[in-house]
N, C-alpha and C positions, 0 to 999 in steps of 0.2 A: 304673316304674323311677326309683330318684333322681337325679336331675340338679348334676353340681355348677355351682354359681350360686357369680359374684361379683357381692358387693355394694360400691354405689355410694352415698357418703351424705355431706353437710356434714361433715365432721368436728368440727372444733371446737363446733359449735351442737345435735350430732344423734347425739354416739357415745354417750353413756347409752343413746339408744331404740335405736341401732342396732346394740348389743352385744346387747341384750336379744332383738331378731328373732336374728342372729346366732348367737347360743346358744341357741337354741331348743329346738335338741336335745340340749343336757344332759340335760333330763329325759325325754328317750324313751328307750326298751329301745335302738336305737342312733341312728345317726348316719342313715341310708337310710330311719329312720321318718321323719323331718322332712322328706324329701326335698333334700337339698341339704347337700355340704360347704364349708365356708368357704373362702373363699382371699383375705381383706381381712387386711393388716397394715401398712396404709397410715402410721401414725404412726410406723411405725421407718424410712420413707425419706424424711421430709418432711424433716429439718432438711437430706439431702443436696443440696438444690435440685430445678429442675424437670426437667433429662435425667432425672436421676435416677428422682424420681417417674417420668416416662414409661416409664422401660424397666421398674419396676417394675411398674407397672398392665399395660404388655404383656406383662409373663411370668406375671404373675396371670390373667390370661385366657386364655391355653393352658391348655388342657381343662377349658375351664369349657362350658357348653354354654348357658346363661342368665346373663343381668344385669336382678341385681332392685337398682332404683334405689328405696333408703330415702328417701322427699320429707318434707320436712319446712318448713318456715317459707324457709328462703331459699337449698333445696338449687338451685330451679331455674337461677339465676345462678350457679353453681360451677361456678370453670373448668376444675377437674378430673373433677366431673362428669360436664361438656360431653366432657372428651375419652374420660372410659371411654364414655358413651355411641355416643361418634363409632366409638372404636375398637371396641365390641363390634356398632356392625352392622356396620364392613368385616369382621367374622371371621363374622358371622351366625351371630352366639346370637339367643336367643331376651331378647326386653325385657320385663319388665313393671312396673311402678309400685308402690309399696306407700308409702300414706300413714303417717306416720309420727307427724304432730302431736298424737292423743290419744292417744298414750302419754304417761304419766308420767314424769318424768325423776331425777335424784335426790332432789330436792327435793320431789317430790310433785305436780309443776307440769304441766301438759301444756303444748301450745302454736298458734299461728294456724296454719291451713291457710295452706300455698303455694300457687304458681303446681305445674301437673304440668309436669316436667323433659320428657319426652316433648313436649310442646307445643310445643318449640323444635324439632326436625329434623322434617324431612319427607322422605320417599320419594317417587319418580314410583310410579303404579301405575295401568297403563291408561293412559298420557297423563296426567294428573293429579299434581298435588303434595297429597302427603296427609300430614297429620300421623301421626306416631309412635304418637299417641296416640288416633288413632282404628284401629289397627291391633292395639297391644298395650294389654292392660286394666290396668285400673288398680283397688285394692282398698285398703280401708281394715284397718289391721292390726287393731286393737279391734272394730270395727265388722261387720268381715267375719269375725271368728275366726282370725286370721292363722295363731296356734299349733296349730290344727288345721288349717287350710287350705294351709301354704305349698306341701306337695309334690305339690296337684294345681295351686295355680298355676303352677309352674315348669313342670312339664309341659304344659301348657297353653299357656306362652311359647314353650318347644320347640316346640311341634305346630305354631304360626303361624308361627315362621320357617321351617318346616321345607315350607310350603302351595308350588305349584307355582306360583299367580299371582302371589306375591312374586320379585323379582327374584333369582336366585343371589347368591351375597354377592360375586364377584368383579366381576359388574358393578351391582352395587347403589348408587348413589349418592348421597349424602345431602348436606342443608343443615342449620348450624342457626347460630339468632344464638349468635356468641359460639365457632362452633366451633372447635377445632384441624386442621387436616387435614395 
């Protein structure tokens, strides 16, 4: 089943590669082969300030079911990021990571691995504070075949938010440096 997934990514530093995952599915027969419709149009609200941003990230995330955060070089410190992240596990999509740095960019350039953004919040689970990122996987887009692969990753993010020993998302609580809450 395709999952629609909003994407999470630097903008200024990361929308060449992150258009490029984003569109993916241009070239499949449709949109549900890629597994995943878009719902990022993050640059037409940025000049309105940050309410703005915010209500917009949170109306993009109704009915989204996953958040695939595009990592890149210095996505991990991004405080907008930080807040979709924050705000898609209070709604409990499903997360998962997609390194982004060897792609090419328009210049032909790729660029340094990041820090993984997931590394930053943690969940209780069992008693225990557990990183994000040992929970949701994390895949390299080149490496791993992204263009083939996204639409079992997403489902695959689904399926772990969706697991019984994760906390329900209403009382799910998270930390992370740098969050918004």
């Amino acid at each position: 089943m395709a999952r629609r997934v909003y994407f999470s990514f630097h903008y200024e530093r990361d929308v060449w590669r992150a258009n490029q995952v984003r569109n993916s599915w241009v070239t499949k027969a449709d949109r549900e082969a890629a597994g995943f419709w878009d719902a990022a149009q993050f640059e037409q609200v940025k000049k309105q300030g940050p309410d703005a941003i915010k209500r917009w990230i949170d109306k993009n995330l109704e009915g989204t079911s996953v958040t695939g955060v595009l990592a890149g070089a210095e996505t991990s410190d991004r405080e907008w990021v930080q807040y979709e992240i924050q705000q898609s596990l209070n709604k409990g999509n499903g997360l998962l990571c997609i390194r982004i740095h060897n792609m090419k960019d328009k210049d032909g350039n790729t660029d340094v691995k990041g820090d993984n953004p997931l590394d930053n919040f943690t969940v209780e689970q069992n008693g225990k504070e557990v990183p994000l990122s040992q929970i949701y996987p994390t895949y390299d887009w080149v490496n791993d075949n992204g263009y083939e692969n996204i639409g079992d990753w997403t489902e695959q993010a689904h399926q772990i938010a969706s697991r019984p020993e994760l906390d329900p998302p209403s009382s799910r609580s998270a930390s992370g440096r740098g969050c918004i809450r």
